[in-house]
N, C-alpha and C positions, 0 to 999 in steps of 0.2 A: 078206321079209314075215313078221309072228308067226305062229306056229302057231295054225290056228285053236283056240281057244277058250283060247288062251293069254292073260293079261293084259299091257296097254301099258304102256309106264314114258309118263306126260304132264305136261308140263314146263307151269306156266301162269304170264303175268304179270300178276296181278291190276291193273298199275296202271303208268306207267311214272314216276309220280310221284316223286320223289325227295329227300333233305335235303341231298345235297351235288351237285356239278356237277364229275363224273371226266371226268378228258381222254380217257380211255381207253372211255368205255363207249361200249355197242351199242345202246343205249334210242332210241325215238325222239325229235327231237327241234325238230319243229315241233308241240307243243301237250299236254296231258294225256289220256291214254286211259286210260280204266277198263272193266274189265270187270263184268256184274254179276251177281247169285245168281242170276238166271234162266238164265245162260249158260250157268255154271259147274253146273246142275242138267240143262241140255241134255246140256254135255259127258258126264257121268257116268254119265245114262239112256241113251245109247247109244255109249259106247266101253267094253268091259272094261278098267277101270284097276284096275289092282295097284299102282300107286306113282304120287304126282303132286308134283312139286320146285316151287316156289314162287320165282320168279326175277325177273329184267329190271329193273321200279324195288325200291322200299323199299317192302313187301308192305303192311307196318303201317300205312302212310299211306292207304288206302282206307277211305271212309267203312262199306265192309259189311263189312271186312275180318273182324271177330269172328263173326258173324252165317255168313260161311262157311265160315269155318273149323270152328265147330261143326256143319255142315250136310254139310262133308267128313270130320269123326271119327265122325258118325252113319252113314255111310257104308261104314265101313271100311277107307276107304283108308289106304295108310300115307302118311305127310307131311313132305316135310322143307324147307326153307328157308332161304336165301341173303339173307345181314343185315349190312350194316357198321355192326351194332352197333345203330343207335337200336331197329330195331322189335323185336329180345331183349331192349333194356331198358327197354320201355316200356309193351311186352302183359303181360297179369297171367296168376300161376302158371298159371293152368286151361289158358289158352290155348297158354303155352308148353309145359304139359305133352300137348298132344295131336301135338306135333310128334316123329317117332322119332328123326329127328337133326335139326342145325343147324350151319349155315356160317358162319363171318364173313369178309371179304373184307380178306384183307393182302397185300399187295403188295413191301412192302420191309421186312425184319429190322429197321429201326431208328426210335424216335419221328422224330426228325428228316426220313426220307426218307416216311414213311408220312403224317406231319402235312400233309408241302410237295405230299405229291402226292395224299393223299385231301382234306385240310381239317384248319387247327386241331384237334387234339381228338382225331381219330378214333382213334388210339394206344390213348389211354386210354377211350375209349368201346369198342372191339370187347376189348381186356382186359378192361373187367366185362361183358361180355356173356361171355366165357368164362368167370367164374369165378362168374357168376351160371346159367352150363349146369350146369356140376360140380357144385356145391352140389344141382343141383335131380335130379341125376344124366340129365340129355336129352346125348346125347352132340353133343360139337360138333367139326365139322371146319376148318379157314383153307383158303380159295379162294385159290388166284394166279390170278391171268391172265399168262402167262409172255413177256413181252416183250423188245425191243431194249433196256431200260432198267432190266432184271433180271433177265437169262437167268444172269448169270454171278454172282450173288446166291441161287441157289434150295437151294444147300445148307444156307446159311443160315437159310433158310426154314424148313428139315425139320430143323434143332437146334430153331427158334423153336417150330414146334409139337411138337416132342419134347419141352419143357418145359413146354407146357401140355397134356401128357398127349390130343394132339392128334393126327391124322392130316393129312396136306397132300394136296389136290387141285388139278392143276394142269391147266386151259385155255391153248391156245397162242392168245394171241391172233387174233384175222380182223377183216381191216378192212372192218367195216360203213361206217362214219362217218369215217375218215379212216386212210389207211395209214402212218401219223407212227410208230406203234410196233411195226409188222410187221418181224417178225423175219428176217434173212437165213439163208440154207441153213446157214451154217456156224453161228451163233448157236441157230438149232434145234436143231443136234445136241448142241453145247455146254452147253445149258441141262438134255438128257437125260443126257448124260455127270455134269454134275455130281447132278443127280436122284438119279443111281441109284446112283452114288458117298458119297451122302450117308443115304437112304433106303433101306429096305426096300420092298420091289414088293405091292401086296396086288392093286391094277388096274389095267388098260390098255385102254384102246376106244382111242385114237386109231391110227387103221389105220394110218401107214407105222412107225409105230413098233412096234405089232405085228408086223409081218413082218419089222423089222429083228432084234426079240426070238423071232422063231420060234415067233411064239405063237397060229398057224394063221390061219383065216381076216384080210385086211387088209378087214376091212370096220367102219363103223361103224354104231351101233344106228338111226341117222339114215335112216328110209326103210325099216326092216325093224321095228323095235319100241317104236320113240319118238314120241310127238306132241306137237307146240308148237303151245301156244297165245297168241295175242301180248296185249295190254292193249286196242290195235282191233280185235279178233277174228278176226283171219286165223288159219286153222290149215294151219299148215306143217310139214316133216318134220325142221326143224331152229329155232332159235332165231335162226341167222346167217342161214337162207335167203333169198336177197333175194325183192321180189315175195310172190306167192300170191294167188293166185286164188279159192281158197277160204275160207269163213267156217263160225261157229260154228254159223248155222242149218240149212248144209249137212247136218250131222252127222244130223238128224233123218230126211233121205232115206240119204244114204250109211251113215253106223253105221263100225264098221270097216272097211269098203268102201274110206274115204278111203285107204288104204292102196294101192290100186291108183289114186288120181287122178295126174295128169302128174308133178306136181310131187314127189308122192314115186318115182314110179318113176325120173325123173332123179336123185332123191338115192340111190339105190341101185344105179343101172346100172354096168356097168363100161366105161368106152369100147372100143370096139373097138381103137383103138388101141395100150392099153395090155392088153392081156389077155393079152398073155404076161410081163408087168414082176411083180413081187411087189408091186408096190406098189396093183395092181387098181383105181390111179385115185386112191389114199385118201381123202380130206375133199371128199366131193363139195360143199360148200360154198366150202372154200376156192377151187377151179374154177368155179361157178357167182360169187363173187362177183368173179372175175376175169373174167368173161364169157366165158371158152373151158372148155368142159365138156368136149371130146373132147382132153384131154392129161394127161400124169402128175401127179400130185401134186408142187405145186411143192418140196417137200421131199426127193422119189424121192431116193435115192441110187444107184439102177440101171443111172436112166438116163444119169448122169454117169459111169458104169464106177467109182462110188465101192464100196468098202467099209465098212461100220461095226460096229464092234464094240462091244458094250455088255454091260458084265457087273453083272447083277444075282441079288438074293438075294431070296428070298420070305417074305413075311410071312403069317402065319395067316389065314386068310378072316374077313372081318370082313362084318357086313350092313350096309352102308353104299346108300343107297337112289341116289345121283348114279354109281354105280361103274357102271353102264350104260346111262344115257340121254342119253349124250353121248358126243361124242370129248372124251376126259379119262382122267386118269392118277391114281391117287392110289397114294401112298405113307408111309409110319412109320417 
């Protein structure tokens, strides 16, 4: 749980709208859900938020999308946002410059594999979104989602934005919507071996990979300091989480409360099972989307009597606002 009167990192999907149709994504996708200023005014008036990410469709495509985004810089908050491209280059300066950082979503080092697996274009769409960030000086970071189909591609990735003066943050994939690109034990490990072979370490939330790196607690921000909020208004303690029970108008009785409702104390418990393991259960998502909550991290290497060793190098602290409201790894 936060400290009290500590601030949330809140993760929100204005919209689950989208311009292109990824095989890979986690959006919902039986119909359009929007969220709207009145929600997004609920959220704000009673959660302390210190940081709120901007995720799930293609933000820009909401019709209030301008209207709150000016209503979240009056605010204070800091802002940052996850784009393959169209909505960096389609919002005008003002709007971009209220954002402290920006993502764009690549997936594969090369036009050819990024075009066949985002859509015609997108190559050179998320490129002038990046040199349309630099210009404006809003710092921009490339998002993977780390899959069967480019775990062994990621160092690649960390030249790719080492050349646009980029930092890379990488999600391990979780199969919301179909387990086609869930990554196996040994392809996991493989995709961090190359990571960190490639890059320089600035973050790590994703729990077993912390405890493989010795990097104290194996827990993620999922359930102690993070709030998702979806595009139909469930507020959940992760963006994978299946179900929830909860919604936005809740918040107006709960407050930060929500933080002790079911659903996030499951995303934060540590199974009894595993409470002697290092691995303390890790991605309590990845368990809940599997339907068995009381077992290791499918990833453990522990409990296999595996060893792993990974050797990495650290890189300067940077303020990067996704470096702890998610299991996620970034690196330079």
């Amino acid at each position: 749980m936060s400290e009290a009167g500590s601030g949330l990192s809140v993760g929100i999907g204005l919209t689950n709208d989208c311009n292109l149709n990824c095989a890979h994504c986690y959006r919902p996708q039986d119909g359009i859900y929007e969220l709207t200023l009145e929600q997004i005014r609920i959220v704000c008036e009673n959660l302390p938020v210190s940081t709120m990410g901007l995720g799930t469709g293609e933000n820009a495509l909401h019709p209030q999308f301008s209207q709150i985004v000016d209503y979240l810089r009056g605010q204070g908050i800091k802002l940052t946002m996850a784009s393959n491209g169209y909505g960096l280059n389609s919002i005008s300066d003002d709007l971009l410059r209220a954002f402290h950082d920006v993502e764009v979503s690549i997936d594969f080092p090369t036009v050819r594999e990024q075009d066949l697996f985002r859509g015609r274009g997108n190559w050179a769409d998320v490129h002038r979104a990046m040199e349309r960030c630099r210009t404006m000086g809003v710092p921009v970071s490339i998002l993977c989602t780390l899959m069967n189909t480019n775990f062994d591609r990621v160092d690649e990735l960390v030249a790719l934005a080492r050349s646009q003066e980029a930092s890379l943050r990488v999600n391990v994939y979780q199969s919301v919507n179909t387990h086609r690109f869930a990554l196996s034990y040994q392809q996991f490990w493989e995709g961090y071996r190359r990571l960190f072979g490639a890059g320089r370490l600035v973050s790590c939330s994703e729990p077993v990979v912390r405890a493989a790196l010795g990097m104290g607690p194996a827990q993620s921000p999922c359930g102690h300091s993070s709030v998702r909020i979806t595009p139909d208004g469930r507020v959940i303690p992760c963006v994978y989480w299946p179900g929830g029970s909860l919604g936005v108008e809740d918040l107006s009785l709960l407050g930060p409360g929500i933080l002790e409702a079911l659903d996030f104390q499951m995303a934060r418990q540590v199974p009894p099972s595993v409470a002697d393991c290092l691995c303390q259960g890790g991605c309590g998502s990845r368990r809940a989307l599997s339907g068995e909550m009381d077992r290791h991290d499918e990833y453990c290497p522990w409990v296999r009597g595996d060893q792993i060793d990974l050797t990495v190098e650290l890189a300067p602290g940077r303020d990067l606002l996704r470096a702890s409201n998610v299991c996620t790894t970034i690196v330079e």
